[in-house]
Structures are given as C-alpha cells and as structure tokens.
N, C-alpha and C positions, 0 to 999 in steps of 0.2 A: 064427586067424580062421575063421569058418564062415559060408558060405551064405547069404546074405540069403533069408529066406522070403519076400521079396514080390517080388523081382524075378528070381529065381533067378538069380544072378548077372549078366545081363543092364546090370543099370546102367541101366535104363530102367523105365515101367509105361507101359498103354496104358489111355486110361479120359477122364473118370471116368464110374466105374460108374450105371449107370440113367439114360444119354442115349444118343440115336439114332448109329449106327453113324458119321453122315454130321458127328456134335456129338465124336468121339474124336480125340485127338491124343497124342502123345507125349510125356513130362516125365519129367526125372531124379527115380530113387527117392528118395522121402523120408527112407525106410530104412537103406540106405546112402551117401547122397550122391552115387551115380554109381561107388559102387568093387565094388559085387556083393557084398561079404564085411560080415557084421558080426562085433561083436566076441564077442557071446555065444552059447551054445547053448540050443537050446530055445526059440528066440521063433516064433511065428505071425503070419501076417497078421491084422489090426484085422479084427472085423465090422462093428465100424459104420461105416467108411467103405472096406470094399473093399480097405483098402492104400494109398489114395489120399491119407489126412492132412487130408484137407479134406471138411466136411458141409454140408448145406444146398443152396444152387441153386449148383453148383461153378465155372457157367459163366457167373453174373450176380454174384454176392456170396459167395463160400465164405469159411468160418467157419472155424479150424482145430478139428480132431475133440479132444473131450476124452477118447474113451474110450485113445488111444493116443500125447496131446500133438503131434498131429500129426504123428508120425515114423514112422505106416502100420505099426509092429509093436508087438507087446502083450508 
C-alpha cells in the first residue's frame, strides 16, 4: 500500500476548494476512504476539483468530478 496523495495519509481533507475560510469543514478522503493508503503508486491529486471529488457549487449542489470519477486522484 502507498500513501494517499490527497490526504497524506491523514484520512481526512479540509475544503472544498474556492470557498471562504469560514464555508471549510472536514470530510473523509474520497481517495482513500478514510484508511490514508491507497493501493497504487504514482497517483496525484485531481486538478479539477482539488482532491475533493466533487465540482460545481460543492456547498449548494456538487456534481461528482468527471475528471477523476470522483475518487479526488488521477
């Protein structure tokens, strides 16, 4: 097992990305489900949504991301 790139092992992310400091809360990585490791090497966190798995308005209607099937790595 290796590393989650999006939560660095943590099991968490803080976001979502491009809302006010005061609009952030905390949610299990999409990435790894909460366990910190994923199974392959070489993956990056998603651009288009940050890591987060979810696009659009995240906090009224989020869409899941197609660039990374919403599992926030590529």
């Amino acid at each position: 097992m290796f590393t989650c790139p999006n939560c660095n092992r943590t099991g968490k992310i803080y976001g979502p990305p491009d809302v006010i400091e005061a609009q952030c809360y905390w949610k299990t990585c999409p990435s790894c489900g909460g366990k910190g490791v994923v199974p392959e090497p070489n993956r990056r966190r998603c651009t288009e949504c940050d890591g987060w798995g979810e696009i659009g308005m995240v906090l009224l209607n989020p869409e899941p991301c197609p660039n990374c099937n919403a599992c926030g790595i590529v």
